[in-house]
VOTI-682941 format. One record per residue (C-alpha): x negated, y, z negated; residue number from 1. Coordinates in Angstrom, 3 decimals. Layout:
// VOTI-682941
+----------+----------+----------+-----+
!       xx !       yy !       zz ! num !
+----------+----------+----------+-----+
!        X !        Y !        Z ! NUM !
...
+----------+----------+----------+-----+
// end
This chain:
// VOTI-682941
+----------+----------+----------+-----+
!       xx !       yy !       zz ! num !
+----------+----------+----------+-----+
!    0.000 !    0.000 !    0.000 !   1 !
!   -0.902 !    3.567 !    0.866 !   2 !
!   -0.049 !    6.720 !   -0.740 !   3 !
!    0.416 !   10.181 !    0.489 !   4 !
!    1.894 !   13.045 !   -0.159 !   5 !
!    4.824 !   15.202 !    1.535 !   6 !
!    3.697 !   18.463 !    2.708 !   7 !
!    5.882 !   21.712 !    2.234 !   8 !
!    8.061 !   20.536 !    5.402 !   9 !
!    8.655 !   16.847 !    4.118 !  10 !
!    6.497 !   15.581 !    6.706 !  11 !
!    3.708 !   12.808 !    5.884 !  12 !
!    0.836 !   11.158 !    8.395 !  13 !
!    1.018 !    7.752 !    9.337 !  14 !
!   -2.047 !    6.410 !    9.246 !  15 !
!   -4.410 !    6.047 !   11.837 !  16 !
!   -4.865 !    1.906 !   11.138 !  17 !
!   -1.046 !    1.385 !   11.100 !  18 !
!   -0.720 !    3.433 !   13.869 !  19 !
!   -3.355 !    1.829 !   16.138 !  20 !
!   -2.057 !   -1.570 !   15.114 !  21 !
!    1.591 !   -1.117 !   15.898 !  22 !
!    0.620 !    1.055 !   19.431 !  23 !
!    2.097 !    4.417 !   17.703 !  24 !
!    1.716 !    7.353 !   19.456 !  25 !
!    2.335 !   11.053 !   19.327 !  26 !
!    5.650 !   10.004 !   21.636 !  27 !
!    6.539 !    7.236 !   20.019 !  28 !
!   10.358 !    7.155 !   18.376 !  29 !
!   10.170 !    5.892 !   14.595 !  30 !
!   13.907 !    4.756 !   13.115 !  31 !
!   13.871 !    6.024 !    9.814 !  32 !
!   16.536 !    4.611 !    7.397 !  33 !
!   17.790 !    4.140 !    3.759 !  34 !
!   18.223 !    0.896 !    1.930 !  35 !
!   19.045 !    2.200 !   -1.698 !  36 !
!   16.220 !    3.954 !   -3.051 !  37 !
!   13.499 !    3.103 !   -0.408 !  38 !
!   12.657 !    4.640 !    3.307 !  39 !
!   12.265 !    2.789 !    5.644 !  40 !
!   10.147 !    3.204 !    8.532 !  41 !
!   10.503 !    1.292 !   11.714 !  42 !
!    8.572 !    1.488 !   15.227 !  43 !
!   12.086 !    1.706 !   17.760 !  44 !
!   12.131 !   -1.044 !   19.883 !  45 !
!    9.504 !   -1.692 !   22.814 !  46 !
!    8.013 !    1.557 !   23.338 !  47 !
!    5.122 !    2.246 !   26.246 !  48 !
!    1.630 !    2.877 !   24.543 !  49 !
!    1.024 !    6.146 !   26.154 !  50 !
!    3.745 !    8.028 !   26.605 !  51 !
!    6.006 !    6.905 !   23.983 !  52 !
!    9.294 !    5.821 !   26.305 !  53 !
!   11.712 !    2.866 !   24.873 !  54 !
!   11.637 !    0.172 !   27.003 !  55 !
!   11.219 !   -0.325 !   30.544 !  56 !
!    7.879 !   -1.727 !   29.521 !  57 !
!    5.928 !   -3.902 !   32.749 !  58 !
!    5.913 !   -8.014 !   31.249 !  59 !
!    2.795 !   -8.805 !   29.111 !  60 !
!    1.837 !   -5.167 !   28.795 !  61 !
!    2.461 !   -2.275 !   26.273 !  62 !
!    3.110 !    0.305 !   29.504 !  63 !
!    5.937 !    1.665 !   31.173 !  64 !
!    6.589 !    1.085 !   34.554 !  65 !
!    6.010 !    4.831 !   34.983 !  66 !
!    2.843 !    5.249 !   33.493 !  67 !
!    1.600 !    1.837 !   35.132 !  68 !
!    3.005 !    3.279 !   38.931 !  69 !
!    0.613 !    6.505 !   37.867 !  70 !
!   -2.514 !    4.336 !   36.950 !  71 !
!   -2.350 !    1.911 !   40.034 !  72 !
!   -2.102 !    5.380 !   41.849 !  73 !
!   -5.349 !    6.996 !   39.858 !  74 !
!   -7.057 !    3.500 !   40.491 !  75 !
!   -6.155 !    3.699 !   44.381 !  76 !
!   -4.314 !    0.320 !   44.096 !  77 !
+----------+----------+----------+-----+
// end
């Protein structure tokens, strides 16, 4: 378990090991719910690695269609 503390806004950081370990990104959507006196924090469904989107993701990959289309293109494939 890891501690921190809310800032002035509410807001706290994730950190960077959890994050890199469940593919969380500055896009990414996190479900946030209440079970009695805990919060719960929850990745939302498939999401693509780099740009955050909810599903849509290419088999056997954490990418988006999208964002794979634009790296084939970068790559010249």
């Amino acid at each position: 378990m890891i501690n921190r503390r809310l800032d002035k806004l509410g807001r706290i950081v994730i950190p960077q090991e959890m994050r890199t370990k469940l593919h969380i990104t500055h896009n990414t959507l996190i479900d946030i719910e209440l079970k009695g006196d805990k919060i719960i924090l929850s990745k939302s469904g498939e999401s693509c690695a780099l740009c955050g989107i909810v599903g849509d993701l290419v088999e056997g990959t954490p990418v988006c269609s999208k964002c794979a289309r634009e790296i084939a293109d970068k790559l010249g494939k």
